[in-house]
C-alpha positions, 0 to 999 in steps of 0.5 A: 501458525502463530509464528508465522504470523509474527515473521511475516506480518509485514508481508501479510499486511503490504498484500492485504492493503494491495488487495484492499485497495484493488477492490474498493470503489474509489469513486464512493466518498469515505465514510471514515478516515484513519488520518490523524490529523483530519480527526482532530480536525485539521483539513489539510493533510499531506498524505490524505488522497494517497490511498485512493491514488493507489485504488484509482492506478490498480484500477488502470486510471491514471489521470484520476491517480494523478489528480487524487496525489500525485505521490500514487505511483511511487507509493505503488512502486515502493510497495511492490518492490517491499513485498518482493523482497519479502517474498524473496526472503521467505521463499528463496533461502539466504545463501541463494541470494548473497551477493558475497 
């Protein structure tokens, strides 16, 4: 289990934040931030939003993804196409998929 766990963590992780952020209320202001740069108290950041951006686009709201950081749906797409090629790599043996 252990091993799994290390060979895959990647992929766990990418699908545990999509399911985070499928399920959280956007629309609540955070509490807390794990932004770096706002906890030592700088108030622009340019990657601060992008999280409710992804939420407010898994929730079907576009205009408000857009607004929250306009870099959502590529953020979304990166993630998802990541988590494919994850998911291929451990289900679909490697001789399958060689391009040679």
């Amino acid at each position: 289990m252990i091993k799994f766990l290390k060979t895959n963590f990647e992929l766990i992780f990418w699908v545990a934040a999509i399911i985070a952020l499928a399920v959280a209320n956007s629309a609540i202001e955070s509490q807390y931030t794990l932004c770096p740069l706002k906890l030592m108290g700088i108030t622009w950041c340019p990657g601060c939003g992008i999280g409710h951006a992804i939420s407010w686009l898994l929730h079907g709201d576009i205009v408000r993804s857009w607004h929250a950081h306009w870099l959502g749906v590529p953020a979304l797409l990166i993630i998802g196409y990541r988590i494919f090629v994850l998911g291929r790599c451990l289900f679909v043996p490697k001789q399958e998929y060689k391009f040679d």
